[in-house]
C-alpha positions in Angstrom: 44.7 -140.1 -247.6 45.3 -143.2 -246.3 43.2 -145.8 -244.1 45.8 -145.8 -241.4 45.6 -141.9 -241.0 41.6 -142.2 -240.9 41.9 -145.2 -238.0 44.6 -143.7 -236.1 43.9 -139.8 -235.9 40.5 -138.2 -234.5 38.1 -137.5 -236.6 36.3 -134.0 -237.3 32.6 -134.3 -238.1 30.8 -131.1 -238.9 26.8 -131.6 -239.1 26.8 -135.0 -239.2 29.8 -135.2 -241.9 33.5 -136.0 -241.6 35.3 -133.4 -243.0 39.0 -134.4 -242.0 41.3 -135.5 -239.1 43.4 -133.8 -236.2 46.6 -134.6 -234.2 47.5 -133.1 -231.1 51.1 -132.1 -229.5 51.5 -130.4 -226.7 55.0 -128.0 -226.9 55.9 -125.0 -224.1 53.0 -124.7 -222.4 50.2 -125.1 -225.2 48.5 -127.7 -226.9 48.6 -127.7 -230.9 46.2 -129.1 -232.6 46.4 -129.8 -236.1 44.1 -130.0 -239.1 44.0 -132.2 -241.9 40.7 -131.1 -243.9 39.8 -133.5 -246.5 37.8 -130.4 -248.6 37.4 -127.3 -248.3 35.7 -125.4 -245.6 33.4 -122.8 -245.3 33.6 -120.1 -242.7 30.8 -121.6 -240.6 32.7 -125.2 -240.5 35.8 -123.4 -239.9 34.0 -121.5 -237.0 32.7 -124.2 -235.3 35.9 -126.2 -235.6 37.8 -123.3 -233.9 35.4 -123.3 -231.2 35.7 -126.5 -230.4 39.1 -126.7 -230.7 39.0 -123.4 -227.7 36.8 -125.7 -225.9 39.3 -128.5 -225.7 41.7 -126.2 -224.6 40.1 -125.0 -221.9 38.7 -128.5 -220.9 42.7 -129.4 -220.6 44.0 -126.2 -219.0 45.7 -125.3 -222.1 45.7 -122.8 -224.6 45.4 -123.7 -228.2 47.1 -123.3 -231.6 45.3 -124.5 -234.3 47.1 -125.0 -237.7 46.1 -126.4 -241.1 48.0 -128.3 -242.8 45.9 -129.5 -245.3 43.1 -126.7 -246.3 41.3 -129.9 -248.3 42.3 -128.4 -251.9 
């Protein structure tokens, strides 16, 4: 990964770690949102990602597609 990427996109920090980086777009009527994991995630992380991820949508009136695009392996 480069430093750019890191600076420029959000960061996703999972108990207290950073764990990777996410872009939004917003295309017909939906927000996408996606995931660039720097490892791999277990299915708690990936839970509590998703759920924030709903959260955002609903905070912006959206719903939300979440895709990974790199799993971290």
């Amino acid at each position: 990964m480069e430093l750019n990427e890191f600076i420029s996109n959000p960061t996703i920090i999972v108990n207290g770690g950073i764990v990777g980086t996410w872009k939004r777009t917003f295309k017909a009527g939906k927000v996408n949102i996606a995931l660039n994991q720097f490892k791999s995630l277990n299915n708690e992380k990936i839970r509590v990602i998703k759920e924030a991820a709903t959260a955002y949508g609903k905070f912006i009136g959206m719903p939300v597609s979440l895709v990974t695009v790199n799993n971290g392996v």
